[in-house]
Each structure stands twice: as C-alpha cells, then as structure tokens.
Backbone as a ProteinNet text record, in pm:
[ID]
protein_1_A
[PRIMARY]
XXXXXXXXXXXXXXXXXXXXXXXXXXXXXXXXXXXXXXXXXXXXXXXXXXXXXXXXXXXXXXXXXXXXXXXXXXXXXXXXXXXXXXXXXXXXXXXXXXXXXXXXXXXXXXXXXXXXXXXXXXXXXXXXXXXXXXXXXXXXXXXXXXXXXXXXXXXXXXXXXXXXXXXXXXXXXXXXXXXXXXXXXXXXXX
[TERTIARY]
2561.7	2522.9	2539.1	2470.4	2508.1	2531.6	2583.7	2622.1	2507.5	2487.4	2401.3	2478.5	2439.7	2549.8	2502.7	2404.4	2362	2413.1	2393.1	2455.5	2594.4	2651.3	2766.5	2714.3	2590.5	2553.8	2544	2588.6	2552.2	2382.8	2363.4	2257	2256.3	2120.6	2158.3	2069.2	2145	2095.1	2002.1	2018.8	1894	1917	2056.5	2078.4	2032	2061.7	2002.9	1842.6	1795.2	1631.4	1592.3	1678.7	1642.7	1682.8	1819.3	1865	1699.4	1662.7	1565.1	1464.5	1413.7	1289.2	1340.6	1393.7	1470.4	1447.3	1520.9	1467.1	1369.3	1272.5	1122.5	1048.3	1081.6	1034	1080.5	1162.9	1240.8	1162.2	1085.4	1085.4	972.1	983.7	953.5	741.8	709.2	624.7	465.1	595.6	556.9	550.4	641	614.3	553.9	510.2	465.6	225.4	262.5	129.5	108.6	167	141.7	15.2	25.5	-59.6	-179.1	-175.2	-328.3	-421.1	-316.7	-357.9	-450.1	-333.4	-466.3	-549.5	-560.1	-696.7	-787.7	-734.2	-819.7	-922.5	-827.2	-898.7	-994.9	-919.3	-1023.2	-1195.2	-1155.1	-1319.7	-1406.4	-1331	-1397.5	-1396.5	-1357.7	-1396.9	-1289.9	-1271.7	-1167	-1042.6	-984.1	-884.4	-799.2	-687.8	-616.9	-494.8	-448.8	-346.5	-275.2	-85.4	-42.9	49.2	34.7	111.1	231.8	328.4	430.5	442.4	498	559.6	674.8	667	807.6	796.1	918.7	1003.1	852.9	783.8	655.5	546.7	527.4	374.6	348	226.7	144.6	229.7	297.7	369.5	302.9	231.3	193.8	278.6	296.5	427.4	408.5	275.6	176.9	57	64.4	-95.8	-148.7	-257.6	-327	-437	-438.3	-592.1	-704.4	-782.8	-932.4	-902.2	-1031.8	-1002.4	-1124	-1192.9	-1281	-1268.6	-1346.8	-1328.4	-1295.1	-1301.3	-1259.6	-1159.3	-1069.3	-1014.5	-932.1	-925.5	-889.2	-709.9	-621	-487.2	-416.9	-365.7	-190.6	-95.9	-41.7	125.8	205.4	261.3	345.4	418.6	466.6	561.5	456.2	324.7	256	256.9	268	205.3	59.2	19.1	-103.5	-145.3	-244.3	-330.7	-285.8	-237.2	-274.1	-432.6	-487.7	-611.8	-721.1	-724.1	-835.6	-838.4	-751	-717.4	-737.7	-779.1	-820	-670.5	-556.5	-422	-379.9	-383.4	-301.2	-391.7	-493.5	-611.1	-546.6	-514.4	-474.5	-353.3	-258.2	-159.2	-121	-229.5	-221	-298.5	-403.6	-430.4	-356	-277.9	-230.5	-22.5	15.7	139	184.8	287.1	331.4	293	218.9	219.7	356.9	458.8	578.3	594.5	562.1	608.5	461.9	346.7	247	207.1	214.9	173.7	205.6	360.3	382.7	323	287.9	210.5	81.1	30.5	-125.9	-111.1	-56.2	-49.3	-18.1	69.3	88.8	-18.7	-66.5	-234.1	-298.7	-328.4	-423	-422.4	-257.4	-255.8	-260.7	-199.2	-149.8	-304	-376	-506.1	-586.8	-606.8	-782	-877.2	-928.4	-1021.9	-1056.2	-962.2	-1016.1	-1057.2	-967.5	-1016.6	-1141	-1181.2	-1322.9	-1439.5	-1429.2	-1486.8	-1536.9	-1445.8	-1439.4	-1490.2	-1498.4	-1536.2	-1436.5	-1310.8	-1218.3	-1112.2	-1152.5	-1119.2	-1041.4	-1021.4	-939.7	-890.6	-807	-730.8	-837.6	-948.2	-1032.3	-1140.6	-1146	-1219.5	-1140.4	-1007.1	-918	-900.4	-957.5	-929.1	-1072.5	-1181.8	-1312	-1312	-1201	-1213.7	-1106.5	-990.1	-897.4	-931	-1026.9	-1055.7	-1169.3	-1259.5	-1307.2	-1239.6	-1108.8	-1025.5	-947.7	-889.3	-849.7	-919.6	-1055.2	-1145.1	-1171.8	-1144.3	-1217.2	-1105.8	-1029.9	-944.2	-919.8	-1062.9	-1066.3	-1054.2	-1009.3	-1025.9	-1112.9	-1182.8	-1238.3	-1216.3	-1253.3	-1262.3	-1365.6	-1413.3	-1554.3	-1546.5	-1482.7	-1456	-1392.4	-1297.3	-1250.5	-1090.6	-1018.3	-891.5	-943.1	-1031.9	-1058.1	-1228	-1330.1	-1456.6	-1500.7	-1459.6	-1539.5	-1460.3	-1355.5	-1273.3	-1360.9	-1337.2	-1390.6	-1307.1	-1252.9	-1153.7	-1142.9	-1161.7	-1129.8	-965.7	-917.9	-832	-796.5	-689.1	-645.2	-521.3	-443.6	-313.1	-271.6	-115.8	-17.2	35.3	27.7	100.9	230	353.9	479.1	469.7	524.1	525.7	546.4	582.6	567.5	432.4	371.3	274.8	261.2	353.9	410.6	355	290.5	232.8	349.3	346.1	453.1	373.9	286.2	195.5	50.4	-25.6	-179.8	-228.8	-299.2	-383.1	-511.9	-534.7	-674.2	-721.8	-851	-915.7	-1004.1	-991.4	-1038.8	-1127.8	-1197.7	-1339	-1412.7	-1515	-1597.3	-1653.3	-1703.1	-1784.2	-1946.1	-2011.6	-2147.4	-2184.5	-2052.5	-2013.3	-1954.3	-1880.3	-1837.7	-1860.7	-1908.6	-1973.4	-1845.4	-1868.4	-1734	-1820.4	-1934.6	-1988	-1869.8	-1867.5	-1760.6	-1813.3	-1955.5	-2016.9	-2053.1	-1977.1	-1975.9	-1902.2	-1975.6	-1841.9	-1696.1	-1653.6	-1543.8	-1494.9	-1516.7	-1504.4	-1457.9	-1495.5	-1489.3	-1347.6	-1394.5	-1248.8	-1165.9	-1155.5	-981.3	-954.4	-1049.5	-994.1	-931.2	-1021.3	-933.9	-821.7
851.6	882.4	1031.8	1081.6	1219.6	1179.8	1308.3	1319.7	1436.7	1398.3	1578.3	1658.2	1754.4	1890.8	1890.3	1836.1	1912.9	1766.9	1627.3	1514.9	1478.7	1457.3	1420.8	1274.4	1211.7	1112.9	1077.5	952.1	959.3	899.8	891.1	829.9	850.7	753.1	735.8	891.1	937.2	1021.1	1029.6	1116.4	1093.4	995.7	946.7	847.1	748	700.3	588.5	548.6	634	664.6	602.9	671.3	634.7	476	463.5	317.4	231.4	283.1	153.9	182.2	273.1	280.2	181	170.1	80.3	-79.6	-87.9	-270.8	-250.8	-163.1	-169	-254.1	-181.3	-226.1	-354	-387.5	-556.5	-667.3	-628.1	-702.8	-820	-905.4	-998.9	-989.9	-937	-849.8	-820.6	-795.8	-724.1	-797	-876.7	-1042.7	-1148.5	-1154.5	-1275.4	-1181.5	-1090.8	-1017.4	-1023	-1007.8	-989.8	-1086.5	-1253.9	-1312.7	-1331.3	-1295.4	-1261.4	-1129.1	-1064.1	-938.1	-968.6	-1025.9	-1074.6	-1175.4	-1268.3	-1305.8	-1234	-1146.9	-1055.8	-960.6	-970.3	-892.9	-966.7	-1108	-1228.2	-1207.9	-1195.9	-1213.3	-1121	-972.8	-887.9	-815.2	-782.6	-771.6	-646.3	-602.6	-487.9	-449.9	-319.8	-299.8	-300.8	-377.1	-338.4	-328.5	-269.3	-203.5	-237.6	-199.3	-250.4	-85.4	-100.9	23.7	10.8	55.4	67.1	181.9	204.9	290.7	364.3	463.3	553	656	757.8	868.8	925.4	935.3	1087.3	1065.1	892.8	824.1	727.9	684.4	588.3	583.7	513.5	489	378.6	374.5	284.2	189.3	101.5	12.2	-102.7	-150.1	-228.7	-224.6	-217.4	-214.6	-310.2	-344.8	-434.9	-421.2	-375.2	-313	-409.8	-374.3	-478.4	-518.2	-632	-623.5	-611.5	-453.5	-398.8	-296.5	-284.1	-222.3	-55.3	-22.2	108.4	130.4	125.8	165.7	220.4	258.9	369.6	317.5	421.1	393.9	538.5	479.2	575.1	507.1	595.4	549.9	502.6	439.1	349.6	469.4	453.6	554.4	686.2	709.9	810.7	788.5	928.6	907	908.2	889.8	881.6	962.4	1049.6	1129.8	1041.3	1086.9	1015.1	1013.6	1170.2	1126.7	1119.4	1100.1	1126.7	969.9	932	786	652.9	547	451.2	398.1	349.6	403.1	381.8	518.9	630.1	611.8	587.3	598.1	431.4	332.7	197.2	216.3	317	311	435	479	569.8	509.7	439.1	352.5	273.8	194.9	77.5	106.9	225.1	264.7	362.3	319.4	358.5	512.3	668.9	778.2	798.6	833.2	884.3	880	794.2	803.3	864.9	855.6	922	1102.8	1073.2	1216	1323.1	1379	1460.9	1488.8	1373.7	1354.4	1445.9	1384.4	1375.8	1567.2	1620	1768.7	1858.2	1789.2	1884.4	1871.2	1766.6	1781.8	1822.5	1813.1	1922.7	2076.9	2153.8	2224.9	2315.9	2228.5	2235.9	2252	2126.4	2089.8	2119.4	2217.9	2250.7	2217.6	2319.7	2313.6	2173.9	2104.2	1971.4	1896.7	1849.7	1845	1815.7	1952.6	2017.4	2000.8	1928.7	1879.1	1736.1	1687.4	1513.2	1495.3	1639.3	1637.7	1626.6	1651.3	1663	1786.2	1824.2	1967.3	1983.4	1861.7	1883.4	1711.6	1734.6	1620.4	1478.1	1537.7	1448.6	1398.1	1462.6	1418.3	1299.4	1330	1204.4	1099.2	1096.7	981.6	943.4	951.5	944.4	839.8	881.8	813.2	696.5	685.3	615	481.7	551	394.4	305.1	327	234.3	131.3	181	130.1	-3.1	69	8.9	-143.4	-119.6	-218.4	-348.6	-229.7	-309.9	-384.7	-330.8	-389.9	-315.7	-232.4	-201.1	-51	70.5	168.9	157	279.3	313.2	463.9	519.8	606.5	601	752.4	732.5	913.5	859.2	994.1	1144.1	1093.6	1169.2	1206.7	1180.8	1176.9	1220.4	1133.1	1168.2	1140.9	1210.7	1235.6	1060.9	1024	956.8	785.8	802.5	700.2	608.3	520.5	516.3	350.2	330.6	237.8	169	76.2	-40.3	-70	-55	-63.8	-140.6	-290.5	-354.9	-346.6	-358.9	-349.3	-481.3	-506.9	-634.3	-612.7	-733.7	-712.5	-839.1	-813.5	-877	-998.8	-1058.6	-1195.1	-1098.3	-1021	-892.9	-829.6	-847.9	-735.3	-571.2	-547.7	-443.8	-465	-291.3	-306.4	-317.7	-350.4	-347.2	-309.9	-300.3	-276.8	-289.2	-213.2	-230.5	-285.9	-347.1	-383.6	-318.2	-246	-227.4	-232	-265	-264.8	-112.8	-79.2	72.7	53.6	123.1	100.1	257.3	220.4	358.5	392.1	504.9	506.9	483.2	461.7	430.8	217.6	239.8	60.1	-34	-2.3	-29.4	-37.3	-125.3	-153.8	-144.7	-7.7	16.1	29.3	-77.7	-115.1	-210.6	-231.1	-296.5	-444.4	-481.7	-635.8	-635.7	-568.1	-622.6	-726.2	-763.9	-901.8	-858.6	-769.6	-657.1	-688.7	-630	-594.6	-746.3	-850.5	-975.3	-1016.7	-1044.4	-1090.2	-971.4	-879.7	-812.3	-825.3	-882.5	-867.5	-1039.5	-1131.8	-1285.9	-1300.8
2108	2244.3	2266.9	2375.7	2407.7	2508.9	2616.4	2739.9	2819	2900.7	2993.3	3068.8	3011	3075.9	3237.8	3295.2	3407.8	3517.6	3478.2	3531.4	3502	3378.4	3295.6	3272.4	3301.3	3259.6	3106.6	3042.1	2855.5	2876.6	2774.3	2733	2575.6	2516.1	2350.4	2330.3	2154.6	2084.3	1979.6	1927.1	1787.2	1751.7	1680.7	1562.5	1636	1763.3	1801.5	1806.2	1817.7	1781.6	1666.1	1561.5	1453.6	1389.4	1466.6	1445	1544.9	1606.9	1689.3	1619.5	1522.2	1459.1	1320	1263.1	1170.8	1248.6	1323.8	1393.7	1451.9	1422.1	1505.5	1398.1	1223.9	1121.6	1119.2	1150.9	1096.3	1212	1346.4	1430.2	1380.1	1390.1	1368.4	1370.6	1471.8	1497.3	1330.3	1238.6	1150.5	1054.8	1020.2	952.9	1015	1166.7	1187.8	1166.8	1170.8	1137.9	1008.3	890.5	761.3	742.4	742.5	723.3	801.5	928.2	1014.2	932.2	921.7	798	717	590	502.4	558.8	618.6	669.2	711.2	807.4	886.7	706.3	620	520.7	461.5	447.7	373.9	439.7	563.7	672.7	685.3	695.3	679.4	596.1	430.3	297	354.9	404.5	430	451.6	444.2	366.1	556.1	572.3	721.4	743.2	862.3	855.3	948.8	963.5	1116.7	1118.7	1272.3	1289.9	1419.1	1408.4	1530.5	1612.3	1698.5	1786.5	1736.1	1680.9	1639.7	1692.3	1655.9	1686.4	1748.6	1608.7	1602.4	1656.4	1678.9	1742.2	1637.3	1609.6	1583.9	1406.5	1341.7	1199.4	1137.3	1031.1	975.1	929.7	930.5	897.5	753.1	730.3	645.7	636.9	504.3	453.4	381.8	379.5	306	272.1	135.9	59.6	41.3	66.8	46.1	-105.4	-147	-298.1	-344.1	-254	-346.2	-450.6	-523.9	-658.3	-630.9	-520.5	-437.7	-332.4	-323.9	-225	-143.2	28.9	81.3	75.9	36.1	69.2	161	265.7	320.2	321.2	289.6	297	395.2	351.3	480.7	533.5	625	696.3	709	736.3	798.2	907.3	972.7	1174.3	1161.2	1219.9	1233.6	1373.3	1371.3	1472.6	1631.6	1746.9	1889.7	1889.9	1905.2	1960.6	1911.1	1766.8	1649.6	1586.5	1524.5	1490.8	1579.3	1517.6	1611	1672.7	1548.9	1568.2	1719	1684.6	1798.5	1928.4	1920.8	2050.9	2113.7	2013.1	2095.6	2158.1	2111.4	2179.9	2272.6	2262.7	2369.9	2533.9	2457.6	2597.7	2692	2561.9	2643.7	2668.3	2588.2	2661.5	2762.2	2822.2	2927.1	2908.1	3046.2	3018.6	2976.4	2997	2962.9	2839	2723.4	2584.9	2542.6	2611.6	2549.8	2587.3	2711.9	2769.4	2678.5	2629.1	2574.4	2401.9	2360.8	2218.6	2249.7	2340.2	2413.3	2426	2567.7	2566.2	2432.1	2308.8	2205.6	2094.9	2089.9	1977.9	2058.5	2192.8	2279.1	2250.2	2235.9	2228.4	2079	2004.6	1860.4	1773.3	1783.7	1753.9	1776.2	1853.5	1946.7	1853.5	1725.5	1684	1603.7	1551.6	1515	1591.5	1701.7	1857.7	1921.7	1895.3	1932.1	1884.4	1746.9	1678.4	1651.5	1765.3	1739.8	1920.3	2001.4	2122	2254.2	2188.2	2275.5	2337.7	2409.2	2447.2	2557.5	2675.1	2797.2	2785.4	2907.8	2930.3	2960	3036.2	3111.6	2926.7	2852.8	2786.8	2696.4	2694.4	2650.6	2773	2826.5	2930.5	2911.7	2887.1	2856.9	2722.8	2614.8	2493.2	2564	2600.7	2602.7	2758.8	2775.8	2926	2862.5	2770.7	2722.7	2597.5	2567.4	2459.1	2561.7	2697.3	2795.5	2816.5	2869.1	2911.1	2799.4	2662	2560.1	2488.4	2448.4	2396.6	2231.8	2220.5	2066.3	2049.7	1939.8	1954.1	1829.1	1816.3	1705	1679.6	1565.8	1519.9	1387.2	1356.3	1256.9	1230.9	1095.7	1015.4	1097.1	1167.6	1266.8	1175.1	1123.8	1054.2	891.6	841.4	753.9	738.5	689.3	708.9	619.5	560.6	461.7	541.3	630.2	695.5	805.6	861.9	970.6	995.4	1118.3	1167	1278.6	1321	1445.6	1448.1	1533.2	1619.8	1761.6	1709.1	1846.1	1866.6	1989.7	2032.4	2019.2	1978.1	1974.4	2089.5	2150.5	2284.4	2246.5	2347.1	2322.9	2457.3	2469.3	2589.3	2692.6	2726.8	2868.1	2880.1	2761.2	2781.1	2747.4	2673.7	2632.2	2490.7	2424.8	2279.7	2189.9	2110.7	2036.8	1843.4	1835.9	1730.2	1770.6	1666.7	1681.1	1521.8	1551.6	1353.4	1352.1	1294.2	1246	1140.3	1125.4	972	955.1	841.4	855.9	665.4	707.2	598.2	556.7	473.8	422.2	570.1	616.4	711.7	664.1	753.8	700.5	655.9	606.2	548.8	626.1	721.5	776.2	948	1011.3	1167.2	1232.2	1302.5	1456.5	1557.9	1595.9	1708.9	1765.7	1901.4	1963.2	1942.3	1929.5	1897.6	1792.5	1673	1572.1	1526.2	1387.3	1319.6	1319.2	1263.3	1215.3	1391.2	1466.5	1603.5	1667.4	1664	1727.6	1630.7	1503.2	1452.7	1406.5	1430.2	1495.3	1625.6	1728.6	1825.3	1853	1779.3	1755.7	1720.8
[MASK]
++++++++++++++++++++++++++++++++++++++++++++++++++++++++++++++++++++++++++++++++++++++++++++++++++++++++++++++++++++++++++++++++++++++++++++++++++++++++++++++++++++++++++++++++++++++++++++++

C-alpha cells in the first residue's frame, strides 16, 4: 500500500497492481474461453486471440493459431495498440473513461503520425471509431498495427456487465472479411 502525502489516506501500490494483473491471468475468464477459442477457430479457419485489461492496456493473454500452413503469431504478454488494434478499440469502448482516457490522450500525443495515418488525429475522431464498436458490439481493425494484419474484435462481459476480456480472430488482410455482416463477424460475436 502507499499512503498520500496531500490526504494521509492509504490506498494499494504498484505491487498490488501487479499482484491483480497475476489473478487477472488465473480468472476463470481465461479458461472458461480457451475452448470457445478453438471453436471459434474450428468455424472460421482462423488464427484467435483473448486479451485482458492490465497495468499498460489491452495484454494478450491466449493465443490460438489457425491450422493453416501460414501463420500470424504475438506473444502472449504484448499490449496491444488502444486506438489502432481491434483489441484495444473493444476496450476502449466498452470501459469505464477513467482507466481509458489517459491511454487514449498519450497515443494521441505520443503517436500522431501513425495516428494520422489510420485517420485519427483529435479526440472526436476517436469517438467516431469507438461509438460504432459501442452499438455494434465488434471492433475491427485492417492493417492498422501491422499492414499485412487485419482483426475482429468482441468484448467479454462479467455478470455486472463489466469487460473483463475481448476475443478476437485476426487474419491476412485481404483474406479475411471485417465487414460487421460477415460470417467471421456473426460467429465471434455468438
């Protein structure tokens, strides 16, 4: 715990951070997803992924490679992009501003020119990408993280309603349909 010099109030510290990113991985969450996973891969020939809420943002937590004769891998324990990644775009929609906002203002600032490139340049143009994720339920992204990538993105919600993970299936671009009425699109969001 620390204490605040300006209240004398405690509250928890780093280590505790890091102790709750540790039972973030263990939550049940993450094993009761494994096998929707591979189905979700069985149906749509593609390679998918689950991600949590940590320290840095969007953490890949599991992967599950297609079993085509090619394919895309990251590493577990990457952050993943807030506003470039399909990822980071589900959980930037659907969590509370306070754990997002400050992510959101520092790739604004940090990031411009990649940014700028994917068409995002002010606050209002991230609220442009992130209210149709809202409505929809799905994020996408299309060679925005990585040029040759392209990824669907849904949020896990907990019995509150609170995200607690997102799954997405992420594919070649070009090969892969991130229309919102696509096949891909309907069963990640089942």
């Amino acid at each position: 715990i620390k204490q605040s010099e300006t209240t004398g109030l405690y509250d928890l510290g780093p280590l505790s951070l890091d102790l709750g990113l540790a039972a973030i991985r263990r939550l049940d969450v993450v094993e009761l997803a494994y096998p929707q996973m591979v189905a979700l891969r069985e149906e749509t020939g593609e390679t998918t992924s689950l991600s949590v809420w940590g320290n840095f943002g969007a953490t890949l937590v599991r992967w599950v490679p297609s079993n085509a004769p090619m394919n895309i891998t990251v590493n577990v324990g990457s952050v993943l992009p807030l506003l470039t990644s399909s990822n980071g775009r589900a959980f930037a929609a659907h969590l509370p501003a306070e754990m997002v906002e400050p992510l959101i203002e520092k790739e604004l600032s940090e990031n411009a020119p990649a940014l700028a490139v994917a068409g995002i340049r002010t606050r209002e143009d991230v609220e442009q990408i992130l209210q149709p994720v809202r409505e929809t339920g799905v994020a996408a992204a299309v060679g925005l993280v990585v040029p040759a990538i392209a990824s669907l993105s849904c949020p896990i919600f907990d019995r509150t309603d609170s995200v607690v993970a997102v799954v997405t299936v992420v594919g070649i671009t070009g090969m892969i349909s991130t229309e919102l009425d696509s096949p891909v699109s309907m069963q990640l969001r089942q």
